[in-house]
N, C-alpha and C positions, 0 to 999 in steps of 0.2 A: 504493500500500500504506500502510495505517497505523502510523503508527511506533511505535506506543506497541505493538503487537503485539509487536516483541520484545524480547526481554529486555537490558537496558543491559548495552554491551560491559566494567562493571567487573565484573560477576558473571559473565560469561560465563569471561573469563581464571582465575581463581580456580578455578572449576569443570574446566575442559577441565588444568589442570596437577595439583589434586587427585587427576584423574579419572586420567591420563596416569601417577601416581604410584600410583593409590590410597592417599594420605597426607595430612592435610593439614600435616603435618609437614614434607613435603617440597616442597609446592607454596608453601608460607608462604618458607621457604627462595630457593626458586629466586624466587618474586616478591619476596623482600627484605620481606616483611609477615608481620606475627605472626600463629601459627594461630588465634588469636582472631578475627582480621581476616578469613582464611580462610571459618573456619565461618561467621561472619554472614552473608558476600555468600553462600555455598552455600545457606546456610537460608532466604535472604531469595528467592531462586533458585527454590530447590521451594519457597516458598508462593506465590511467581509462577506456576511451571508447575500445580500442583497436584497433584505425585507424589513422592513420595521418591527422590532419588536418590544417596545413601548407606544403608546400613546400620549404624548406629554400634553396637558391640561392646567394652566391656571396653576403651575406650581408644585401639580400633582401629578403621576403615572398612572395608568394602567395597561395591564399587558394586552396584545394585541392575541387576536387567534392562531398565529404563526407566533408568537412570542407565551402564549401559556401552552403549547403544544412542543415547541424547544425545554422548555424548562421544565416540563415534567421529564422528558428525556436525559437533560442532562442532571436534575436530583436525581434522578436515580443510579444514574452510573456516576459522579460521586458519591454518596451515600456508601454505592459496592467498594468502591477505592477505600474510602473514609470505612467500612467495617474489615475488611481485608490488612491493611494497615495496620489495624488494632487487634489482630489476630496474631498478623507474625511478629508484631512487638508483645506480646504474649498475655493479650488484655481480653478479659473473657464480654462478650455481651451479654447484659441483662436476660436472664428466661422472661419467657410470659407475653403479654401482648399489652401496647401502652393504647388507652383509648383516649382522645380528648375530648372532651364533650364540655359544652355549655355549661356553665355552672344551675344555672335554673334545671336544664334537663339532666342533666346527670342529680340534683336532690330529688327532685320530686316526679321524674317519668323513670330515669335507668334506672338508680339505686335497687328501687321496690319492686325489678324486674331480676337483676342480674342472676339471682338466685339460681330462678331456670337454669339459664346460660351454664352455668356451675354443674347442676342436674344431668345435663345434657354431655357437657365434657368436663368431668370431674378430673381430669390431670389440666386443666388449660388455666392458669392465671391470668388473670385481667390485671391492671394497672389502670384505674378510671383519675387521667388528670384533668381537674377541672378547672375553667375561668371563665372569667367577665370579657378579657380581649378575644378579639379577633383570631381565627386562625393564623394569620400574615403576623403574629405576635406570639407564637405557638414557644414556650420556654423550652422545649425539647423537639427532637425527631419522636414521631409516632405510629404508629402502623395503620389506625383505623380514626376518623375524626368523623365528628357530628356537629354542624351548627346548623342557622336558622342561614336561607338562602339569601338573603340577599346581603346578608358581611363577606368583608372581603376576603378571600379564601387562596389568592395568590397562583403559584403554579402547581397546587394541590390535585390533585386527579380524585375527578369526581366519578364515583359509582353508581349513585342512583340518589334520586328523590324521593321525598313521600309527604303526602297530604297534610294537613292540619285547618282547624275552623274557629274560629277567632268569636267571641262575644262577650258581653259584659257579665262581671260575677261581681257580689258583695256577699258580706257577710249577712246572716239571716236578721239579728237586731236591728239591723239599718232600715231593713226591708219590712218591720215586723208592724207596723202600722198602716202599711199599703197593701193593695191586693196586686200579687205578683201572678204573672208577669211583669211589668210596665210597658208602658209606649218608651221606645227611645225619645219625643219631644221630653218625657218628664226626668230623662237621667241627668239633665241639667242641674236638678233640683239640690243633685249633692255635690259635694270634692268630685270631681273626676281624676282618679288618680293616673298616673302616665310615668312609663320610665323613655326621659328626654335624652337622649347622645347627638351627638353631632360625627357625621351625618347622621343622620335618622335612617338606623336599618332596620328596622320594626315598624309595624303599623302602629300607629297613632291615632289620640280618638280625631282627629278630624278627617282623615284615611276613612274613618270607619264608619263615621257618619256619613261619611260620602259614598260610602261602596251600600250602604241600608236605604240609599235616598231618602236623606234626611238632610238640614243642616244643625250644626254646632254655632250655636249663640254665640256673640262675643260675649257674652255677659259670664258665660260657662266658667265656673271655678277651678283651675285647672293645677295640681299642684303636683311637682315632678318628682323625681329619683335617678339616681344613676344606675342603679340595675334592676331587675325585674326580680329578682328574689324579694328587696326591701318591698316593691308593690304590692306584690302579693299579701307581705306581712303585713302592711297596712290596710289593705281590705281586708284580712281575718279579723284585724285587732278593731273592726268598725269604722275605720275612719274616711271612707269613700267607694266609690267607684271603681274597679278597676276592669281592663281588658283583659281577658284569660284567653291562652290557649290550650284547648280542649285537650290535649296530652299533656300538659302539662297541671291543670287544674283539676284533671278528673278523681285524682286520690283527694284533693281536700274537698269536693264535690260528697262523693261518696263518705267522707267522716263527718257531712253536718257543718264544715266550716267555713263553707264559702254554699251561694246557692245564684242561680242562672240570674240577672236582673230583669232580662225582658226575652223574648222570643229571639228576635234575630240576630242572624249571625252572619260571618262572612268567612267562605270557602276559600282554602287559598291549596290549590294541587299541587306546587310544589314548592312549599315554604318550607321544609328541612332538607338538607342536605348530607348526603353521608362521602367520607374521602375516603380514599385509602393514600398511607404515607411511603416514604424510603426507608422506612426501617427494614433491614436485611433479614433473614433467616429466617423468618415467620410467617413463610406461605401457607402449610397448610391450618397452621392455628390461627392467619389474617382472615384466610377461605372463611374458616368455622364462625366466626361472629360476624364478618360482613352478612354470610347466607341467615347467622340466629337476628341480627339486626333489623336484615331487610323481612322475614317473617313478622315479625314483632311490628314492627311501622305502617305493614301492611294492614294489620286490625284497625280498621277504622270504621 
């Protein structure tokens, strides 16, 4: 083979950690090189290949379809390098399988599932890391990853999707003076509670009132949070409104602690996402929970 055919391994790194991030903010970072340093070897990268593979934006990136299609390719064959390496330096890989999941979905939809999963392959360990950030902010390499579709998820390679249905839940005292259902016009009447981020990758109540044909008042009381966990707690503990998703709500549903606020809802087909990662050596234990995963997601 000719070597000049590919691309020198200093632009290859730079691209695959960019790519891995969608940032070069953050790939500058993690290689200890400033994103000036970054962008050049990327630039210098596509006019080697002859394709764009960013999208630059107002300050911001994102990968193009020829540029998250490259970078799944080359995570993974570093990844191979990067576990091979650490083999013949005589450094063992973790057993087991790392899952990353959402912090919301991994408390209250995986946790009070995984059991199964265990049942099913009683030699197989999980590893459930969970957080608030972004996949493109992932603290480790993983083998199998879960968020909600629409965060950025980088050059992650995606598996499959699966449904979820969106509607308002409170706690019962809140509700206990009205006759429930309600109209969405009277969910006004309380807090609407909301977990706010920038961007906004979740629906939100005025998302929501728009997709029920309705509108949301300015008058509407609107009081935020930084993750959806804290929401949730504050609709148990009484103090408003909030938006649930239906896997994610259905165990406190089911204990009494949360109840539906009104009828409608909104369908969303493919608001979760599941990846698989570069982590080496865990084919056929990646196979065994992407297949118990995609089972499981499919009950709806």
């Amino acid at each position: 083979m000719d070597r000049l055919t590919l691309p020198p391994l200093s632009r290859l790194q730079p691209f695959e950690a960019a790519a891995r991030h969608e940032s070069f903010t953050a790939a500058a970072m993690e290689l200890g090189l400033t994103q000036t340093a970054i962008s050049k070897q990327i630039a210098a990268l596509e006019q080697d290949l002859g394709v764009a593979l960013f999208e630059r934006r107002n300050r911001t990136v994102f990968l193009t379809q020829a540029g998250r299609a490259f970078g799944q390719v080359v995570s993974v064959a570093l990844a191979d390098i990067r576990t091979e390496v650490a083999r013949l330096r005589g450094a063992r890989q973790p057993g087991g399988i790392v899952l990353h999941c959402q912090l919301c979905e991994a408390f209250y939809w995986l946790m009070p599932r995984l059991s199964g999963f265990h049942e099913l392959h009683p030699g197989l360990d999980v590893r459930v890391v969970s957080s608030l950030a972004p996949l493109t902010q992932a603290p480790e390499p993983f083998d199998v990853a879960l968020q909600t579709t629409a965060r950025p998820s980088g050059s992650s390679r995606l598996v499959f999707t699966a449904a979820d249905e969106i509607f308002p839940v409170a706690a019962p005292s809140l509700l206990a003076a009205r006759d429930v259902p309600i109209s969405p016009d009277r969910l006004p009447q309380f807090p609407l509670l909301s977990h706010q981020v920038v961007p906004q990758e979740w629906m939100d109540w005025p998302q929501w009132f728009e997709a029920v044909d309705h509108v949301l008042p300015r008058s509407a009381r609107m009081v935020g949070y930084d993750s959806f966990p804290l929401v949730l707690q504050a609709a148990v503990a009484g103090q408003g409104v909030a938006l649930g998703w239906r896997r994610t709500v259905t165990g406190l549903l089911a204990e009494g602690k949360l109840v539906r606020a009104c009828e409608q809802s909104v369908a969303r087909p493919t608001e979760i996402s599941v990846f698989r990662g570069t982590r080496r050596g865990n084919h056929h234990q990646t196979d065994a929970l992407l297949s118990w995963l995609r089972a499981e997601l499919s009950e709806f």
